[in-house]
N, C-alpha and C positions, 0 to 999 in steps of 0.2 A: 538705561535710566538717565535722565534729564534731570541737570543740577542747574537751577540758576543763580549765582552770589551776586548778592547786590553789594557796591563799594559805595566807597566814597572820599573824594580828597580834600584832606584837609592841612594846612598848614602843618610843620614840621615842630614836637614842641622844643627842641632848640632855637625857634627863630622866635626873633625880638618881634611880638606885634602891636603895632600902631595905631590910631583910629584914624579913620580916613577926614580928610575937608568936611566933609556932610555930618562927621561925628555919628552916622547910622552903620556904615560897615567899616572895616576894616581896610590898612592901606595896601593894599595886596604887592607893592611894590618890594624887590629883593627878598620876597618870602620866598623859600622851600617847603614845595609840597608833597605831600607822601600819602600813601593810603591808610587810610585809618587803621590804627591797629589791630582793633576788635575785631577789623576784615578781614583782615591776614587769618586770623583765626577762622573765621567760614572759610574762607576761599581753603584755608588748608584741610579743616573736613572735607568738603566737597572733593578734593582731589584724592582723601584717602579714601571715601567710599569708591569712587569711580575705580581706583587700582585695585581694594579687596574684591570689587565686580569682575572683575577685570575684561568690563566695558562701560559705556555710557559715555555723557558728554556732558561737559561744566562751561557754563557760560558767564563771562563776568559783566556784571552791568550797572553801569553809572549814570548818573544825571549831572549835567555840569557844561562847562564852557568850553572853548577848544583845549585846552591844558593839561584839562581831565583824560587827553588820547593816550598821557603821560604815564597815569595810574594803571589805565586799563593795559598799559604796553606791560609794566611791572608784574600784572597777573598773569598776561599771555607768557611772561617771560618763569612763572614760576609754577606753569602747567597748564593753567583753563584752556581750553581749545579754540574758543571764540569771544567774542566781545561786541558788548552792545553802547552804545554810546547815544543816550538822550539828551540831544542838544538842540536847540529849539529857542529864540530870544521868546518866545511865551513861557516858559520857564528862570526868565535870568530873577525873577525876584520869587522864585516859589518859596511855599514855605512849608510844613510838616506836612498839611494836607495836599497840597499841590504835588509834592513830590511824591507821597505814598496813590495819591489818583494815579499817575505817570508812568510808576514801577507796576502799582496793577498793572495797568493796561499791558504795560508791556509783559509782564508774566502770563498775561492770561492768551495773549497773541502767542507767547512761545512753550503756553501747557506744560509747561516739566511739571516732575512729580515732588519733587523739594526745592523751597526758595530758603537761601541761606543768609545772615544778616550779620553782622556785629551787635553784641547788646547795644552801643548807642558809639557817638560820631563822639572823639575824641573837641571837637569846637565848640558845640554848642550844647554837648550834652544832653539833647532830649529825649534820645531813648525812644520814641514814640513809633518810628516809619514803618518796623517792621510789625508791630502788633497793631498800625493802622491798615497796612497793608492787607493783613489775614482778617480786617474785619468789611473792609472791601469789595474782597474776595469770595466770603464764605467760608476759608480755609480754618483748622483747629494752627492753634501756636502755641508757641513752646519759646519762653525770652531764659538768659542766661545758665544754657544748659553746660555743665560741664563734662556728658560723655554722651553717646547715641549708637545707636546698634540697628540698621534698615534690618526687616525680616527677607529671608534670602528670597520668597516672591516678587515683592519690591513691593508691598502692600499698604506696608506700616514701618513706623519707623518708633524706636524707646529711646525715651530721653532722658537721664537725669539732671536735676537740679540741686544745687549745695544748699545746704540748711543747716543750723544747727547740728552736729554730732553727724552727719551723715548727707543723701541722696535723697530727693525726691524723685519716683518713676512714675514716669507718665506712659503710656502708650499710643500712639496717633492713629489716624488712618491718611494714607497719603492718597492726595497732595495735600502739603500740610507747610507752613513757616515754620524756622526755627530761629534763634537767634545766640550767638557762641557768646561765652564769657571765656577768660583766659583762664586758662590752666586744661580746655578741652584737650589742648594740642602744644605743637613746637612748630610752629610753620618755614616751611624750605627757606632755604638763599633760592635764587634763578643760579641755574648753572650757565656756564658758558653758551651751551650748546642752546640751553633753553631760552638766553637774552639772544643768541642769533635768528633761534626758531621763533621768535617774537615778531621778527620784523615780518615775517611772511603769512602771519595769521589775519584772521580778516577782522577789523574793528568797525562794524558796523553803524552807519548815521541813521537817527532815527528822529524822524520831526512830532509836532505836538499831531499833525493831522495823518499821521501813517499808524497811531494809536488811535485815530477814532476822538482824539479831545481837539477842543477848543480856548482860545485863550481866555481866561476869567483871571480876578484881581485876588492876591491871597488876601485869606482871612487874619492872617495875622503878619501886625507889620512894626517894624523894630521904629520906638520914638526916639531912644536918644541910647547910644553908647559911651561911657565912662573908663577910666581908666582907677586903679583900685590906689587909695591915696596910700601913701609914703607908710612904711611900717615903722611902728614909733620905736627910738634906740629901745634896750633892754634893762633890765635895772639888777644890780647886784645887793647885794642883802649884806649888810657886813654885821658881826657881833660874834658872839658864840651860839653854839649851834641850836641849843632848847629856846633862846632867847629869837635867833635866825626865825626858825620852824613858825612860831605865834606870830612872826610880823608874816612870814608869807602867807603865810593861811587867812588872818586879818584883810593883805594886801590882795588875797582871790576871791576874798568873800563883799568887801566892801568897795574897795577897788576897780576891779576886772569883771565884779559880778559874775565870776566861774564857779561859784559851789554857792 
């Protein structure tokens, strides 16, 4: 069985980030980059199904600039077998739809039977690649499941979703997207032996025209980036306590406009 986990890197959120000169991106300079975390969590299904099989193959696959060889090193290093790297300047300004066209392609080139996702990119939060992806495709999707069970054929695959008081189950038929939310899993460290078996793994180049696409302009394109202004000091309430209570309440309701 063929797993393919899509990644993605994104800035570290301990690192200070700046807006760049153009005030449109970010200043990418002294950032630390890391894989998003919600990957961590597919890549780490993806490796537990392959061991309960105990066969198949997990592919990690990223879209990104040279840097991103970084990321995909960290998943060779914490199991996937191979790695695919979508680098391509027709891609340096893609955007939700550009990049879900691109991961198509490239999924549909390498047929597995599960594409696995994070529910959304820790930067920019949109959530969207992997349920644009399976609409793309054809494929049925399944976004923030918290447990999955493949049928031992390798047919279908069940998923649950958190809800209120409980799970929601679905059941797929594969090849199908899915997309992890935390608490699916605990995802490995890289062991030693597996940060050394990293260097030897193959991290494959992949251009916009070895998919079959062309280069086009994204549909959507960032006007201005801001930075979030100054949080104003905090206010202490002083009196006695019943007296206290009616000025905050006063002070959320007319005030802060919170209730």
């Amino acid at each position: 069985m063929k797993i393919l986990v899509m990644i993605k890197q994104v800035p570290d959120t301990a690192t200070q980030v700046k807006i760049g000169p153009d005030g449109k991106a970010i200043d990418t300079a002294g950032i630390t980059w890391i894989v998003s975390p919600y990957d961590e969590y597919a890549l780490e299904e993806g490796l537990r199904i392959k061991e309960k099989r105990g066969q198949g193959e997990v592919v990690a696959v990223a879209l990104g600039p040279d840097r991103v060889k970084e990321a995909l090193r960290s998943c060779l290093a914490m199991g996937a077998d191979r790695a695919i790297h979508l680098n391509d300047p027709a891609w340096e300004r893609a955007d939700t739809l550009m990049t879900a066209r691109a991961l198509a392609a490239a999924i549909k080139q390498e047929a597995p039977a599960l594409a696995l996702f994070g529910r959304q990119a820790i930067d920019d939060d949109m959530g969207a690649v992997g349920a644009a992806v399976a609409e793309l495709l054809g494929w049925p999707c399944a976004s923030w499941i918290m447990e999955e069970s493949v049928d031992e054929a390798g047919k279908a695959i069940r998923v649950g979703r958190q809800v209120e008081g409980g799970l929601e189950l679905f059941d797929l038929p594969l090849p199908a997207v899915v997309s992890a939310q935390k608490g699916l899993n605990e995802p490995r460290y890289p062991t030693l032996k597996g940060i050394m078996g990293a260097k030897k793994k193959e991290i494959k180049d992949v251009k916009a025209a070895d998919l079959g696409l062309t280069a086009e302009a994204p549909a959507l394109s960032v006007i201005k980036l801001e930075t979030l202004p100054p949080r104003p000091p905090g206010r202490i309430i002083q009196g006695e306590a019943a007296d206290a209570a009616k000025e905050l309440v006063r002070a959320l309701r007319e005030d802060a406009k919170a209730i």
